[in-house]
VOMARMI-579425 format. One record per residue (C-alpha): x, y, z. Coordinates in nm, 4 decimals. Last residue first. Layout:
BEGIN
+----------+----------+----------+
|        u |        v |        w |
+----------+----------+----------+
|        X |        Y |        Z |
...
+----------+----------+----------+
//
This chain:
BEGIN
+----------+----------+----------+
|        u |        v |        w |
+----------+----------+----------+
|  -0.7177 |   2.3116 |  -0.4007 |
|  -0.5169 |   2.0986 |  -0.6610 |
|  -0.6329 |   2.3404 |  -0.9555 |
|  -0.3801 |   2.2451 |  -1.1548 |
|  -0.1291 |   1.9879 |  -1.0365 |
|   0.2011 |   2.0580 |  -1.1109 |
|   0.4857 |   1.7893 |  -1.0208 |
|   0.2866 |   1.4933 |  -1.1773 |
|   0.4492 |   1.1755 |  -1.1771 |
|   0.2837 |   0.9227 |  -1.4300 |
|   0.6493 |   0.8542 |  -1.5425 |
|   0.7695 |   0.7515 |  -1.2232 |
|   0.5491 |   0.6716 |  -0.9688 |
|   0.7484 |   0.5012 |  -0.7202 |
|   1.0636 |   0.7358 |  -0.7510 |
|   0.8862 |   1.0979 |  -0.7685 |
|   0.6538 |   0.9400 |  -0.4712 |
|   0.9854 |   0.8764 |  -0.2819 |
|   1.1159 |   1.1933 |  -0.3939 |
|   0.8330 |   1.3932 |  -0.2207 |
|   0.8642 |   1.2041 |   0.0653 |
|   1.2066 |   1.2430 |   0.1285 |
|   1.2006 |   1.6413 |   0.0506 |
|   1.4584 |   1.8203 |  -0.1304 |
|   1.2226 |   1.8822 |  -0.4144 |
|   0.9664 |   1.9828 |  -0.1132 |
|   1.2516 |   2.2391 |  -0.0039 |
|   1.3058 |   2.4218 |  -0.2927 |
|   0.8539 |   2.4172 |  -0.3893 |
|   0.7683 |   2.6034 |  -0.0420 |
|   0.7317 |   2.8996 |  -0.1896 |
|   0.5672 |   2.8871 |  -0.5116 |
|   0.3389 |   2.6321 |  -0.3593 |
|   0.2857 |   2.9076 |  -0.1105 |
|   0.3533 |   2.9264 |   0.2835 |
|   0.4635 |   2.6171 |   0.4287 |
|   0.2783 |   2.6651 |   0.7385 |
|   0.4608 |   2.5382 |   1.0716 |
|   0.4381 |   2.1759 |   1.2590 |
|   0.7685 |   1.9972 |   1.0458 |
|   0.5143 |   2.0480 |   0.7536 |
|   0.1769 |   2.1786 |   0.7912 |
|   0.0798 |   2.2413 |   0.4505 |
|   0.0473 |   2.6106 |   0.3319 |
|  -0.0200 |   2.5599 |  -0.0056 |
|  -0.1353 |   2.2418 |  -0.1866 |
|   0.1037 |   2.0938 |  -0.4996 |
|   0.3806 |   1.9656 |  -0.2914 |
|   0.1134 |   1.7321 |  -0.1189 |
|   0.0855 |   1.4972 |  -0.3558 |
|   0.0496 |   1.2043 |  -0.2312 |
|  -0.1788 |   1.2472 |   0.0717 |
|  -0.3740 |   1.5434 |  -0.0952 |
|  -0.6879 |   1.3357 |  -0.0278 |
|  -0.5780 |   0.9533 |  -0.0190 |
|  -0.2880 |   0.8675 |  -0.2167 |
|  -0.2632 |   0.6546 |  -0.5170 |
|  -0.0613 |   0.8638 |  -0.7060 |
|  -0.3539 |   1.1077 |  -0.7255 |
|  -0.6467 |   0.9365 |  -0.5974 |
|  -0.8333 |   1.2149 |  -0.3998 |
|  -0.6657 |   1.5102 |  -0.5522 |
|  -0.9890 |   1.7016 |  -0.5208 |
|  -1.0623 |   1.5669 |  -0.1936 |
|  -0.7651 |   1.8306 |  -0.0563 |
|  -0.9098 |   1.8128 |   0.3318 |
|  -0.6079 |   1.6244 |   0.4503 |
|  -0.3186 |   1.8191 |   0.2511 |
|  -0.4666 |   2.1379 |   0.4393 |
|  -0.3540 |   2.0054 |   0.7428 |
|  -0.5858 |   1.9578 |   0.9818 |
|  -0.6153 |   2.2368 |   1.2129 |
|  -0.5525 |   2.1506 |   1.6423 |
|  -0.4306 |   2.4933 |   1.7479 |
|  -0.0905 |   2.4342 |   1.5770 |
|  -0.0095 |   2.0869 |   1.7340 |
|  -0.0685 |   1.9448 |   1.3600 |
|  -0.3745 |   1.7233 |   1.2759 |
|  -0.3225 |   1.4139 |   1.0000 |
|  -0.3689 |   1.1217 |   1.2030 |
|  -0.1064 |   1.2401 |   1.4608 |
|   0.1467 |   1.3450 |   1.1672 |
|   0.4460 |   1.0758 |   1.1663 |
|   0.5806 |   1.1836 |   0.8366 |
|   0.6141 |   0.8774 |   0.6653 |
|   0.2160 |   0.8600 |   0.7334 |
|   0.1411 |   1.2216 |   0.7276 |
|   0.2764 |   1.2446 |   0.3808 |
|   0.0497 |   0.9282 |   0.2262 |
|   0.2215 |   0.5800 |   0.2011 |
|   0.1360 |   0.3549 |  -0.1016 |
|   0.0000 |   0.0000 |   0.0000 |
+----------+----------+----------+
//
């Protein structure tokens, strides 16, 4: 079964400390599916302000130099290969 970001990342069922908000990667039913993930489980890159390490990410602009860098990230880049999708319009 693939992983989802909160998974390999340890996030308590998807809720940050940060007054108790999901992440915005768990409400993202529009990627529902994408690389296999659940919600924006799989390909959370493409959703602003995600919860990472317990702080907002700020914008996808923003925040893409360190999710290229990111574990996760690269393991979904490695499982799905060519049916990876970096940009994801209208993710959100």
């Amino acid at each position: 079964m693939k992983k989802n970001c909160w998974e390999m990342k340890a996030c308590e069922k998807c809720i940050t400390i940060l007054g108790g908000e999901a992440c915005p990667v768990c409400r993202a039913a529009k990627l529902h599916g994408t690389h296999g993930g659940v919600n924006g489980g799989r390909a959370c890159w493409t959703i602003p302000h995600t919860k990472c390490d317990g702080s907002s990410q700020g914008t996808v602009g923003n925040k893409s130099a360190t999710c290229i860098k990111c574990d996760f990230y690269n393991m979904v880049k490695e499982e799905e290969k060519e049916s990876f999708q970096f940009s994801i319009e209208n993710a959100v």
